[in-house]
C-alpha positions in Angstrom: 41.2 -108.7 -227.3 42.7 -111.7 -225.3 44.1 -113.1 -228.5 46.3 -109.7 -229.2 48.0 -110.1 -225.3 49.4 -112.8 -224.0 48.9 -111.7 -220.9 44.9 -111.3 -221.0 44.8 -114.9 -222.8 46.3 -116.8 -220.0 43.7 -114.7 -217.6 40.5 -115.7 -219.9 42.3 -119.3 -219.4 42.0 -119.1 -215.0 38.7 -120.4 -214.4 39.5 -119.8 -210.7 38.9 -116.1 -211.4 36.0 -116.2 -213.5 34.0 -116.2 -209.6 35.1 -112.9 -209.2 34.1 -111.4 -212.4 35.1 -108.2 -213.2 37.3 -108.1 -210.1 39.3 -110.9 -211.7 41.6 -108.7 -213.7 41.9 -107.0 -210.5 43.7 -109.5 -208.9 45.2 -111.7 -211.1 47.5 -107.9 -211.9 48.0 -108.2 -207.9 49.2 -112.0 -208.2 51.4 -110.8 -211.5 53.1 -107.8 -209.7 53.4 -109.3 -206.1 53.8 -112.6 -207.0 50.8 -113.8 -204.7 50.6 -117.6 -203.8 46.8 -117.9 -202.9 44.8 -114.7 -204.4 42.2 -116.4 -202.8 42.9 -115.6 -199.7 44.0 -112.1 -200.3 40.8 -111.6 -202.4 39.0 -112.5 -199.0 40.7 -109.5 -196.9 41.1 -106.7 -199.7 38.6 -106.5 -202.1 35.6 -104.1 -201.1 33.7 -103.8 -204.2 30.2 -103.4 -204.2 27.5 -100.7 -203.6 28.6 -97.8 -201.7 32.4 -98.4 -201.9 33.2 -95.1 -202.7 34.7 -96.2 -205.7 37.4 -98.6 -203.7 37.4 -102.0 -205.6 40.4 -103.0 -203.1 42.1 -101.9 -200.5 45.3 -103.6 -199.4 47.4 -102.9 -196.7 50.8 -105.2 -195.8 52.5 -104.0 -192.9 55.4 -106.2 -193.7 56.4 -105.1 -196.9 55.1 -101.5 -196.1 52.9 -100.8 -199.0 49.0 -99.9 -199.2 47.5 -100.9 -202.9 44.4 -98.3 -203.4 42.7 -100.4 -206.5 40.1 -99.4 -209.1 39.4 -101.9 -211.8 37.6 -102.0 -215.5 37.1 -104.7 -218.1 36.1 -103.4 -221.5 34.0 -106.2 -223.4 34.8 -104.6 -226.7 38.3 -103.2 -228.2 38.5 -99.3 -226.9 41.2 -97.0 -227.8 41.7 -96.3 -224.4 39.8 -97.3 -220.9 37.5 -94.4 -219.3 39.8 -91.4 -217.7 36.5 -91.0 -215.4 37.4 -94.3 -213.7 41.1 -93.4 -213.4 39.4 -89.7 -211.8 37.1 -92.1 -209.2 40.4 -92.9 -207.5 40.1 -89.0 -206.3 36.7 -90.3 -204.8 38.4 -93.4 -203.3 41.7 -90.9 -202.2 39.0 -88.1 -200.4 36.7 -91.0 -198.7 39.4 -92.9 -197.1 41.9 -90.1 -196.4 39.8 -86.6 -195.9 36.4 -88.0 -194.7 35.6 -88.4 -191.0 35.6 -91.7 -189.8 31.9 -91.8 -188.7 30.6 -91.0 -192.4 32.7 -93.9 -194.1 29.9 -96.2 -195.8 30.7 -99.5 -193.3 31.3 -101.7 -196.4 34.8 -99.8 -196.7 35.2 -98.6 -193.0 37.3 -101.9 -191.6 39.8 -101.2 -194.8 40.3 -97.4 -194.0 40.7 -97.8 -190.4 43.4 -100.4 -190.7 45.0 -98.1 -193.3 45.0 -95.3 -191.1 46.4 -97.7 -187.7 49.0 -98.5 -190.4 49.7 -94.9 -191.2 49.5 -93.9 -187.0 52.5 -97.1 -186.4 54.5 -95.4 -189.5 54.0 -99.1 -191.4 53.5 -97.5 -194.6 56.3 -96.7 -196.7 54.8 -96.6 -200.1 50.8 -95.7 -200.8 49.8 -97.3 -204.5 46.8 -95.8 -206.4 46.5 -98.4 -209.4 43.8 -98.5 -212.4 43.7 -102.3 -213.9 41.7 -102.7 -216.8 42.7 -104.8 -220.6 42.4 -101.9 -222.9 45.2 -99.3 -223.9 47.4 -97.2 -221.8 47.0 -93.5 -222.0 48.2 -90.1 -221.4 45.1 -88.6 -220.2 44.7 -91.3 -217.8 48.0 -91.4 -216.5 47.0 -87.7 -216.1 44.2 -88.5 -213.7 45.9 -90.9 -211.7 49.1 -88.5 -211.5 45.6 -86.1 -210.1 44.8 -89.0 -207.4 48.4 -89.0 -206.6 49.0 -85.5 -205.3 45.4 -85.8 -203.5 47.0 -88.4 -201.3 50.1 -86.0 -200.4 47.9 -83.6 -199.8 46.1 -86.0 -197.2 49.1 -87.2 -195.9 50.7 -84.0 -195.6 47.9 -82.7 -193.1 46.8 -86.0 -191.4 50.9 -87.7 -191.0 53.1 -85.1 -191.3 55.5 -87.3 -189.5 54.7 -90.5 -191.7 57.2 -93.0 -193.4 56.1 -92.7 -196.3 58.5 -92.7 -198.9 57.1 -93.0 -201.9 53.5 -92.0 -203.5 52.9 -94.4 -206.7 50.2 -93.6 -209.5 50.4 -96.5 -212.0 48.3 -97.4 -214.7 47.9 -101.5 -215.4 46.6 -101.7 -218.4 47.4 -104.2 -221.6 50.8 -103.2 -221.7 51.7 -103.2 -218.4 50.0 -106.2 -217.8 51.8 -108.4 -221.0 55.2 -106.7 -219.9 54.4 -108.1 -216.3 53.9 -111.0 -217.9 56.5 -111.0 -220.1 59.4 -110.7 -217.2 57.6 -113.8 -215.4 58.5 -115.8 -218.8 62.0 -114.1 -219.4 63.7 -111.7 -216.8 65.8 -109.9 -219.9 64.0 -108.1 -222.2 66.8 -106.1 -223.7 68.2 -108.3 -225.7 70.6 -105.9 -227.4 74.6 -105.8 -227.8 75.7 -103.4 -225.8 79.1 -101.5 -225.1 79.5 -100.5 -221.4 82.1 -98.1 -220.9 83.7 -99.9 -217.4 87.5 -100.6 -217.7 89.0 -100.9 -214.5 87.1 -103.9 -213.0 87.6 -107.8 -212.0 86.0 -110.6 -213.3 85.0 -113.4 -210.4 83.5 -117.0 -211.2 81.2 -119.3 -209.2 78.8 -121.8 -208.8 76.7 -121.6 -212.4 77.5 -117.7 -212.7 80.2 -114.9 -213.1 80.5 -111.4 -213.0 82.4 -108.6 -214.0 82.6 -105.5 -210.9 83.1 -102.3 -212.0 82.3 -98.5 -211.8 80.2 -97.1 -214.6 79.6 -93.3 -215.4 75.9 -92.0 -214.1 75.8 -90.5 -217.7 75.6 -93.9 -218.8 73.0 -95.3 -216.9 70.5 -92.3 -218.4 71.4 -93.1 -221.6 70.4 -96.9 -220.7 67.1 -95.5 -219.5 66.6 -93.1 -221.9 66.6 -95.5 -224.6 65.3 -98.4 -223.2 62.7 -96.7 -220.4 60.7 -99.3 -218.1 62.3 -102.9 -220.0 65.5 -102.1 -218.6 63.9 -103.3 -215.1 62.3 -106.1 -216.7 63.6 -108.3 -213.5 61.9 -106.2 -211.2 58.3 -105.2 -212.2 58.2 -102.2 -209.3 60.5 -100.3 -212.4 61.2 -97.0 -211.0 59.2 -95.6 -208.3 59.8 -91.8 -208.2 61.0 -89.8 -206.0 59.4 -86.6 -203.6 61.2 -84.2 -202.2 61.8 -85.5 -198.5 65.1 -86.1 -196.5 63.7 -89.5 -195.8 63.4 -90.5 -199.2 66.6 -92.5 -200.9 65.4 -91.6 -204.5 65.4 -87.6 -203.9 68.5 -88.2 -201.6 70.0 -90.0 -204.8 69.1 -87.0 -207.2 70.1 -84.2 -204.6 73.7 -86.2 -204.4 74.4 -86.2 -208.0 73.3 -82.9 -208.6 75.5 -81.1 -205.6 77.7 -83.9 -205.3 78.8 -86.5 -207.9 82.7 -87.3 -206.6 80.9 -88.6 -203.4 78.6 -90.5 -205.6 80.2 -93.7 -205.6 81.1 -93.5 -201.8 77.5 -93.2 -201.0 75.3 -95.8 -203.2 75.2 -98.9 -202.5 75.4 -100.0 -206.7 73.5 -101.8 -208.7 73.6 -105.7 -210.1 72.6 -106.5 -213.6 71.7 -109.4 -214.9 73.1 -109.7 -218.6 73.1 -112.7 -220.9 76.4 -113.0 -221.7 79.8 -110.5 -220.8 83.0 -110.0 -222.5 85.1 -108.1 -220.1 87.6 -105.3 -221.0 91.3 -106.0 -222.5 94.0 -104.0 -222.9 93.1 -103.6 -226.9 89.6 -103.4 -226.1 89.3 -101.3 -222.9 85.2 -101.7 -223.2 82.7 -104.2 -221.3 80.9 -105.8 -224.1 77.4 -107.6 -222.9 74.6 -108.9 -224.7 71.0 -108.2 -222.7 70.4 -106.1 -219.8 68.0 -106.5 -216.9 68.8 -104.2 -213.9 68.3 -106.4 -210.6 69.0 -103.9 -208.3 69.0 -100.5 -208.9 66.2 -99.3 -210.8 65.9 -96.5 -208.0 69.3 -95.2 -208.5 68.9 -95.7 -212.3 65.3 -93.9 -212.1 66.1 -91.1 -209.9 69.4 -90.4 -211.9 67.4 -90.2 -215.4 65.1 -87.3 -213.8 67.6 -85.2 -212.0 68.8 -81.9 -212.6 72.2 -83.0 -212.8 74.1 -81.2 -215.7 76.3 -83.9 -218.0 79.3 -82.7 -216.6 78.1 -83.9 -212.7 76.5 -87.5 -214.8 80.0 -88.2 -216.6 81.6 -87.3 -213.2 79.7 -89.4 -210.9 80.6 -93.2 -210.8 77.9 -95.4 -209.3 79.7 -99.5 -208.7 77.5 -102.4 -210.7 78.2 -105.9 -210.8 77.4 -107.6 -214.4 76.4 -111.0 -214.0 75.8 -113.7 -216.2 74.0 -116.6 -215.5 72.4 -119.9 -217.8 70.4 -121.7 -214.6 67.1 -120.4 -214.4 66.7 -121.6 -210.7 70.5 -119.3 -209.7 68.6 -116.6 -211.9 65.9 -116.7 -209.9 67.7 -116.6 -206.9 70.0 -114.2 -208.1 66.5 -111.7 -208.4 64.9 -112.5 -205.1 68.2 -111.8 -202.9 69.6 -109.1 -204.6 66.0 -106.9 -205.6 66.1 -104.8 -201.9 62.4 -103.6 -203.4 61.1 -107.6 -204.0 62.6 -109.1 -201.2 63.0 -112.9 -200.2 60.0 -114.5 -198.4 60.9 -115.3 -194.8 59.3 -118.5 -196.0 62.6 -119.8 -198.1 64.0 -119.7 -195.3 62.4 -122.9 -193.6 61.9 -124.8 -197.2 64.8 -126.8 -196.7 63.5 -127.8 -192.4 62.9 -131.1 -191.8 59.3 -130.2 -190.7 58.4 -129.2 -193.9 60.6 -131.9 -195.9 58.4 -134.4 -194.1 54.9 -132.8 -194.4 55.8 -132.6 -198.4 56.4 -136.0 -198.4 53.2 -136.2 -196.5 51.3 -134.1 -198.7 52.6 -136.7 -201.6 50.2 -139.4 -199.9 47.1 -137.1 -199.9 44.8 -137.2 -202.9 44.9 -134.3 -205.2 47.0 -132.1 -203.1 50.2 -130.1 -203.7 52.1 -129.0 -200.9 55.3 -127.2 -201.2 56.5 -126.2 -197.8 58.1 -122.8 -198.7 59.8 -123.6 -201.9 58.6 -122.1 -204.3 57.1 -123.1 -207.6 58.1 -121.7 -211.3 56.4 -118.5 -212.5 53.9 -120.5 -214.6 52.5 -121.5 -210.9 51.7 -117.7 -210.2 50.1 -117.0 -213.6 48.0 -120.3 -214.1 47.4 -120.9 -210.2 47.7 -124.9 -210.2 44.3 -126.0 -208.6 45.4 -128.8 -206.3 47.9 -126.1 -204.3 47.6 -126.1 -200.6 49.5 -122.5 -200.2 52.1 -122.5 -197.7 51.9 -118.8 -196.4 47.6 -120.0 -195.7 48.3 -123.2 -194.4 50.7 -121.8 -191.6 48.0 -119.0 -191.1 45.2 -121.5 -190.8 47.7 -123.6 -188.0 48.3 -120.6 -186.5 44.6 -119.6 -186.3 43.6 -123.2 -185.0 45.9 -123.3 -182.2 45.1 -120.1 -180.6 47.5 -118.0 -182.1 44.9 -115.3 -184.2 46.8 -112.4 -183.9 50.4 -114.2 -184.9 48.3 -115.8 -188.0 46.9 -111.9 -189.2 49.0 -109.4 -188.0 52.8 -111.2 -187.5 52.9 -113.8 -190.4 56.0 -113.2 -191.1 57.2 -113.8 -187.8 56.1 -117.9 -188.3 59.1 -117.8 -190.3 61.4 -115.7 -189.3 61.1 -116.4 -185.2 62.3 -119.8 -184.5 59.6 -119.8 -181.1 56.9 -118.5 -183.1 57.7 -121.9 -185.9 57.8 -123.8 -183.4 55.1 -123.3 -182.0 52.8 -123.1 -185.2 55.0 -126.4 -186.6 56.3 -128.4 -183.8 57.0 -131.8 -184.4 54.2 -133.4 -184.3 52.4 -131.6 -186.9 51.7 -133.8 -189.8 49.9 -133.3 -193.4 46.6 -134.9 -192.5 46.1 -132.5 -189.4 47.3 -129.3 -191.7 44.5 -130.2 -194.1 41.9 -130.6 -191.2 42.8 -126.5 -190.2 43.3 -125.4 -193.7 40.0 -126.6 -194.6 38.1 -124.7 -192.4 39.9 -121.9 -192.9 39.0 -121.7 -197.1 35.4 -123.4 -195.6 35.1 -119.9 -194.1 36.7 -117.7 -197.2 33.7 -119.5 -199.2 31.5 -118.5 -196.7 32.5 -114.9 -196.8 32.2 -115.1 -200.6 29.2 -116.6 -201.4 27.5 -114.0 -198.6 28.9 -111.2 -200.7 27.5 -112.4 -204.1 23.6 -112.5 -202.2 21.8 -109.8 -203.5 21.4 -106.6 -200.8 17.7 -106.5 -201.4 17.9 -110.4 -200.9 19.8 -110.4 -198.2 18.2 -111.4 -194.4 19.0 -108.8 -191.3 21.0 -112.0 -190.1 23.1 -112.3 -193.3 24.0 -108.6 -193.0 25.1 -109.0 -189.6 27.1 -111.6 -190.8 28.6 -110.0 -193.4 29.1 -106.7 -191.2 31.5 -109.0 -189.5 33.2 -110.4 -192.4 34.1 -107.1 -193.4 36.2 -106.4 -190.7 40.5 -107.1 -191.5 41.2 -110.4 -189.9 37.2 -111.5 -189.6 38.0 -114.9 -191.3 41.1 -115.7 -189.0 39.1 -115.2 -186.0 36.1 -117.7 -187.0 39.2 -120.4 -187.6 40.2 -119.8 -184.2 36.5 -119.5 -182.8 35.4 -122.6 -184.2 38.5 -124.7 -183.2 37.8 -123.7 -179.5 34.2 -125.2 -180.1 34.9 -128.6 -181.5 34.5 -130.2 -178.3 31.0 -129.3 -178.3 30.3 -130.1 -182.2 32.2 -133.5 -182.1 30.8 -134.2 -178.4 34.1 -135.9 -176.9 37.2 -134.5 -175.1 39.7 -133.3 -176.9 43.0 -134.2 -175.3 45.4 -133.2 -178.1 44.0 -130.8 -180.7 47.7 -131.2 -182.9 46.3 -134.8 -183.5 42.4 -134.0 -185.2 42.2 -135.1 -188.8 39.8 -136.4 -190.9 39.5 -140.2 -190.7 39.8 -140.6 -194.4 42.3 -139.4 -196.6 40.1 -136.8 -198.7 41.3 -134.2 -201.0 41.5 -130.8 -199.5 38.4 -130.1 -201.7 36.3 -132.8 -200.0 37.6 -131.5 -197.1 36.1 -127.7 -197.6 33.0 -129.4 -197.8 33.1 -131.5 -195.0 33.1 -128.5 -193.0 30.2 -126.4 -194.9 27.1 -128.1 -192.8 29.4 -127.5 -189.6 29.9 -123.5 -190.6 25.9 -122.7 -190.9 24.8 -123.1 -187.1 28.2 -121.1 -186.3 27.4 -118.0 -188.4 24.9 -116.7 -186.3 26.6 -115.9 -183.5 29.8 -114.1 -185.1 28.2 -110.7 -183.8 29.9 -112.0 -180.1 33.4 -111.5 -181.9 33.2 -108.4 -183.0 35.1 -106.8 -179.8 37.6 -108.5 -180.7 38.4 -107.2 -184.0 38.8 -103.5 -182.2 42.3 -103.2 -182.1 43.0 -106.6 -185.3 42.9 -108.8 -183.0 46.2 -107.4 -180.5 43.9 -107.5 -177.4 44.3 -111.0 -175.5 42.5 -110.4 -173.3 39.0 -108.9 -175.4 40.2 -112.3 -178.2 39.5 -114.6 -175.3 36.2 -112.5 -173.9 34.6 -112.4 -177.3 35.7 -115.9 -177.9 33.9 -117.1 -174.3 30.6 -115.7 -175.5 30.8 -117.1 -178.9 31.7 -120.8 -177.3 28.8 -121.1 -175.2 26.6 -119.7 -177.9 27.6 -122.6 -179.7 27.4 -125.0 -176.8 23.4 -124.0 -176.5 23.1 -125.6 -180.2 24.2 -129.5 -178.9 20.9 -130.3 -177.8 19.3 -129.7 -181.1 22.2 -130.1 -183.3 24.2 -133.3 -181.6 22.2 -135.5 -183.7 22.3 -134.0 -187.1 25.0 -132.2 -188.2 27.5 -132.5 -185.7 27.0 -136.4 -185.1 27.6 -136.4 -189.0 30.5 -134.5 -188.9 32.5 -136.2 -186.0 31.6 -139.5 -187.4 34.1 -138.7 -189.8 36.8 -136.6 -187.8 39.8 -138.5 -185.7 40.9 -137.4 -182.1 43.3 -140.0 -181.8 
């Protein structure tokens, strides 16, 4: 099948997902759509699969952007017409478990992901629920039918349980081949309408800059259907969300859009914002030629206002009336492209990360990173698209490695709930990258932190029946949302003990030499086993994600001096070999 899709080749061609087997599909259509730096990582906090999920293979909630991904996935081994509609209808299992069950009678491999959905929910996070189906077979009717069954299930839910909610927008989506080779496609080529086409704008202004220019002007609403009509889903081929659909809510921009050109298209123009479309080349209007002439069309910004225009009740009459302002630009430099696409896409917006690429801090800890065997730092700039879809294997993910500082350093609930924050708060950076942060010392935390992902993973893969009472407890914990931040932090406050001298300045702790960051995961493996034990004592902290100060530090007293009861027996073993080769200095 692979050899048919593009997409599903280069998959078959990441060995780094083969360790999470069928879920692999799973998330390398997360990493496609959402543009995910380490999958890892998120693999760690939102898959669930397994026995007794209640047909949840992940569950992902992201408070910052406001969306909740509800996942089911399938991997045909043989060509298929279509992929099962019964695993499109389980999402109705996963939709009643997490949002009609009572809390009590949630199975507890799934219970940490519905609870933090639902504190999400209660703190009007959520603006958009997503129930998607991933498989590598055909895309059908009768499953979109199923999903579209899943979908109105979750209104329902919301309807009775958060009236109030901010939710916007309920999302049914089917990723299968085609979705997943157009997904692909844009990350090769934003403009997949390649077409001539003649726009019908006449009174505009051209404006040039720096590698780009554009040509501004009001276009009939009767036009952009057309656009839509003939050329569906590709037309948004620079913004992989495509059109989200619209309920009928006063809160909701799309229905607002619709309800505005159908009772009032002269106050169209005054009340959208407009759209920018990126074309491949423009030939603006003259006085013999009053028509906008562009080869290719991707819309940037505005595939809501395009979407919601295409499925209103508006008669011809309101569409030719209504005017809605777009800005046609043209543009050879793929790195101003792909700028052009991460300011202007409201729905895909920037990374507070950009923001700092250009610091000094991190201009120096690249450099840094340069000196550091088999390690590839990029200190918030970020890489092509091939780097999302092929996942270079040397990468030390900026968005972890501040998360893993962050966790270190005592900062847990900054480095789970408030990453963004790192970024975007000049304190919070400072604090989580002062000055004298440097690469070898970034290593030393990230390290532990994937030490402790790998953990996590390999007690998944162990077999229930196989599994000791002490590996479930430890797993128990690892399900909980933030469970591997909290170790970080936990085993940072224990390193006096395990390397059995004072530490004056934890900001200077590295390894002595300079490993690659693999070496480095394993340096800290033989550390990890005695700590596992006692992760039951941090349990109470995870009530509440890790907001509660004061019940972090409690839970992380008890777990300290657990740990300092193992120095008699361990000082000579483990932990003698592992300071031997750690630097307080």
């Amino acid at each position: 099948m692979s050899q048919q899709s593009p997409s599903l080749t280069t998959y078959a061609a990441r060995t780094d997902l083969r360790k999470y087997e069928d879920n692999g599909l799973l998330l390398y259509a997360i990493q496609l759509a959402l543009d995910v730096e380490d999958i890892d990582s998120l693999a760690a906090v939102a898959l669930t699969d397994g026995s007794d999920d209640k047909k949840c293979d992940l569950i992902y909630v992201d408070q910052d952007s406001g969306r909740a991904i509800i996942a089911q996935g399938y991997f045909a081994t043989r060509e298929k017409r279509s992929a099962p509609a019964n695993k499109a209808s389980d999402l109705n299992t996963a939709v009643a478990w997490l949002f009609g069950a009572d809390q009590a009678s949630i199975p507890l491999r799934i219970r940490p992901a519905r609870d933090e959905l639902h504190e999400a929910m209660r703190a009007n996070a959520i603006k958009q629920v997503e129930l998607w189906y991933v498989h590598n077979l055909p895309e059908s009717q009768q499953v979109q039918e199923e999903l579209d069954t899943a979908r109105s299930s979750v209104r329902a839910h919301l309807d009775q349980l958060y009236p109030d909610s901010s939710v916007e927008d309920i999302v049914a989506l089917e990723v299968g081949r085609g979705t997943l080779d157009r997904w692909y496609a844009t990350s090769q080529l934003p403009i997949l309408v390649t077409d001539e086409i003649s726009v019908p704008a006449s009174q505009g202004f051209l404006e040039r800059g720096d590698k780009w220019e554009a040509f501004c002007a009001p276009v009939p609403a009767a036009w952009l259907t057309e656009m839509f009509a003939k050329y569906r889903t590709n037309l948004f081929s620079a913004n992989v969300r495509d059109y989200l659909g619209s309920i009928n809510s006063d809160a909701n921009i799309n229905n607002n859009i619709k309800r505005t050109a159908e009772g009032n298209p002269e106050r169209f123009f005054a009340y959208n914002n407009g759209l920018t479309v990126l074309v491949n080349d423009l030939e603006p209007p003259t006085i013999d030629d009053p028509v906008l002439k562009v080869r290719g069309l991707s819309i940037v910004n505005g595939a809501q206002t395009t979407g919601a225009l295409a499925s209103s009740d508006a008669s011809i009459d309101a569409l030719s009336s209504a005017r809605v302002l777009a800005r046609f630009v043209k543009c050879a430099d793929q790195q101003v492209i792909r700028e052009i696409i991460q300011y202007n896409n409201s729905q895909n917006k920037v990374e507070a990360a950009d923001f700092r690429s250009n610091d000094k801090i991190q201009d120096r800890l690249r450099r840094e990173f340069d000196l550091i065997p088999e390690s590839d730092y990029r200190g918030g700039r970020r890489g092509g698209e091939r780097d999302i879809i092929e996942r270079p294997p040397n990468l030390v993910p900026t968005q972890t490695a501040a998360q893993a500082l962050a966790a270190f350093h005592g900062m847990p609930n900054i480095a789970y709930n408030e990453t963004r924050r790192i970024w975007s708060s000049d304190e919070v950076y400072a604090q989580v990258f002062p000055e004298r942060v440097t690469a070898r010392h970034l290593l030393f935390c990230y390290s532990l932190l994937k030490a402790i992902e790998e953990a996590k993973f390999n007690l998944s893969k162990v077999p229930g029946a196989e599994r000791t009472s002490a590996q479930n407890d430890q797993l128990k914990f690892f399900r909980l949302r933030g469970s591997t931040i909290l170790l970080a932090n936990a085993a940072s406050e224990c390193l006096e003990t395990i390397l059995g001298v004072p530490v004056h300045d934890s900001w200077r702790m590295h390894f002595r030499d300079n490993i690659t960051p693999k070496e480095a995961v394993a340096r800290w493996r033989p550390i990890l086993t005695p700590l596992l034990p006692f992760v039951g004592q941090l349990e109470d902290a995870m009530s509440g994600y890790l907001k509660n100060n004061e019940r972090t530090a409690s839970a992380l007293a008890r777990f300290r001096a657990l740990v300092e009861a193992t120095r008699p027996a361990l000082g000579a073993g483990p932990y003698a070999e592992f300071a031997a080769g750690v630097s307080v200095d």
